[in-house]
N, C-alpha and C positions, 0 to 999 in steps of 0.2 A: 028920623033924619034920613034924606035922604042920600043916596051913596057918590062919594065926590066925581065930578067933568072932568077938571084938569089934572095937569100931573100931580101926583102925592110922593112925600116922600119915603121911602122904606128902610127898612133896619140900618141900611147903611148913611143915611141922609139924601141920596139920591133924589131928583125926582125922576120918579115915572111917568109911564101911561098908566092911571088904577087898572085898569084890568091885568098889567104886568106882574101887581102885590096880591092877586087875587088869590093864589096858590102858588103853594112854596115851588112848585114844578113849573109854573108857568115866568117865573122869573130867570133863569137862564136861557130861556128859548125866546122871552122878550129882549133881554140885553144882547145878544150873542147869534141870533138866527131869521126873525120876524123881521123884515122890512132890509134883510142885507141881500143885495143881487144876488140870485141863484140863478146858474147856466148848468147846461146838461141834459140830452133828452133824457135820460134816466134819472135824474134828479127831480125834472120838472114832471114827469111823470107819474113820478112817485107824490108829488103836492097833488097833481091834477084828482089821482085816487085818491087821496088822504082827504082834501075838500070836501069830495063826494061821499064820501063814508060820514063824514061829519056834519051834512046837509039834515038840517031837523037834530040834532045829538052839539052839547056842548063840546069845542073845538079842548078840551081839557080831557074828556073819553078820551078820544083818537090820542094826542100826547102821551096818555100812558098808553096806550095800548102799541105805540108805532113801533117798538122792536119786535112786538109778536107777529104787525103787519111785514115787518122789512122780512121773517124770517118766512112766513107763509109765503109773501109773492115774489119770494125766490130773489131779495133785494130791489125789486120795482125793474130788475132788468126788462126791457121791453121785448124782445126775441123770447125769453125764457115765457113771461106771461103769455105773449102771444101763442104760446105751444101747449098750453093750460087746454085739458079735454071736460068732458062733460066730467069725470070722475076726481080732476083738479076740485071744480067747480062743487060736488058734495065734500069732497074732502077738507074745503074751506067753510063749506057750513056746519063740520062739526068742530071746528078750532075755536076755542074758547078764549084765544090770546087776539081775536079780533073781534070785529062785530061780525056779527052774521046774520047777514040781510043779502039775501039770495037776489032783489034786483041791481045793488050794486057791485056785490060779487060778480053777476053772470057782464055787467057795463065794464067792468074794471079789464077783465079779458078779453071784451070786442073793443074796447078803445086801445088797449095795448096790440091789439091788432092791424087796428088804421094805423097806429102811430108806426109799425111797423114797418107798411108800405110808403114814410117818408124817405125819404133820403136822409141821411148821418148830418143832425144840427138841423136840421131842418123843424123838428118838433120847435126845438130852443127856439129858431127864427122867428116862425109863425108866433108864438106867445109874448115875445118879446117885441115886434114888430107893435104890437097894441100898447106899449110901455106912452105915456103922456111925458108933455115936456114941463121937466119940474119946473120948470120960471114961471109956466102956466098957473100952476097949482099952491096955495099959501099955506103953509104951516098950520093944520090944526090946534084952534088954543083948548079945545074943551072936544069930548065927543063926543056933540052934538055936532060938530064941525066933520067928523068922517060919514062921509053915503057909505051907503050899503048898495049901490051899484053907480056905476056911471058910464056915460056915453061910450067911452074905451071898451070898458066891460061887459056894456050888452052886444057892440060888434063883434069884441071877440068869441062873445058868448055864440053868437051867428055863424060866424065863420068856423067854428070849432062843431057846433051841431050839423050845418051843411056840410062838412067832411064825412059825418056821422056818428062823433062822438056823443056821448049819453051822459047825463049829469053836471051838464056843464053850462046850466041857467047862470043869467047873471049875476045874481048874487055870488056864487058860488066861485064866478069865472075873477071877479073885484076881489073875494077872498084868496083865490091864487096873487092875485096882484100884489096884496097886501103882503101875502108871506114870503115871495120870493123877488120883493124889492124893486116888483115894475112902479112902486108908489111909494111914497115915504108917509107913511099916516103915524107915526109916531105924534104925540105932542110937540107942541114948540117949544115947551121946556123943560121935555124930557130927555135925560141923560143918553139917549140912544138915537135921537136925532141924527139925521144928517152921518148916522157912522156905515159907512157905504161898502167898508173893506172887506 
């Protein structure tokens, strides 16, 4: 049998998005985080890493492992990463509380470095700036209904690599979208729809 499209409902009678019931850790981070606006260069910074670490690795690894990330990269602060030396850089491939994979380790540092040289909100702007207009976009009933990139996200994905960010292919760049609420890909009748706050 194969595994349900649309919303299902979970212990509580809710429906979700299935992927939300998929583990017990991924059900507070769907009801309560996944698809609700997140502003902040340091917030959004911290998704941009988090994405990338997760590129090829289930988005459920990185979940558990994000407090051991929040505590290595010194909170996702961008100044403090950006001051990370070559010996940050070993010291993060032997932390067992992340992944360690030395080409996004060594990207996680140079892009907290570009992002550096923005100006205050201006990260936030630029990512935000590629946000589509939800009138445009129809409520996925099943998903089959959500891409895995779109036109928004491959420009952003452009404009973020021409600055000289790294890891920030499109898919990757749709999956930022997805988690910090420039898209609402929730189902259409799922109980987390449309909750924007």
């Amino acid at each position: 049998m194969s595994a349900p499209s649309g919303a299902v409902a979970g212990p509580d009678g809710r429906l979700r998005c299935p992927w939300g019931l998929s583990a017990e850790d991924y059900v507070p981070y769907h009801d309560t985080e996944w698809g609700r606006p997140l502003h902040g260069d340091d917030e959004l910074f911290e998704r941009l890493c988090l994405e990338a670490f997760q590129s090829g690795l289930s988005w459920l690894t990185i979940l558990r492992r994000r407090e051991g990330f929040r505590t290595a990269f010194k909170g996702f602060s961008i100044p403090a990463v950006a001051a990370f030396t070559e010996a940050d850089a070993e010291r993060l491939l032997g932390d067992t509380s992340i992944i360690r994979n030395r080409a996004k380790i060594e990207a996680s540092i140079a892009n907290a470095r570009i992002a550096a040289e923005l100006g205050a909100g201006e990260l936030d702007a630029l990512i935000w700036s590629y946000a589509p207009d939800p009138a445009q976009r129809p409520a996925p009933r099943t998903l089959a209904d959500v891409p895995a990139t779109t036109p928004e996200s491959t420009a952003l994905s452009k404009d973020l690599k021409k600055r000289g960010f790294r890891f920030v292919g499109p898919t990757t760049a749709y999956a930022l979208m997805q988690a910090c609420g420039l898209v609402d890909d929730h189902l259409v009748d799922c109980v987390a729809r449309g909750a924007r706050a």
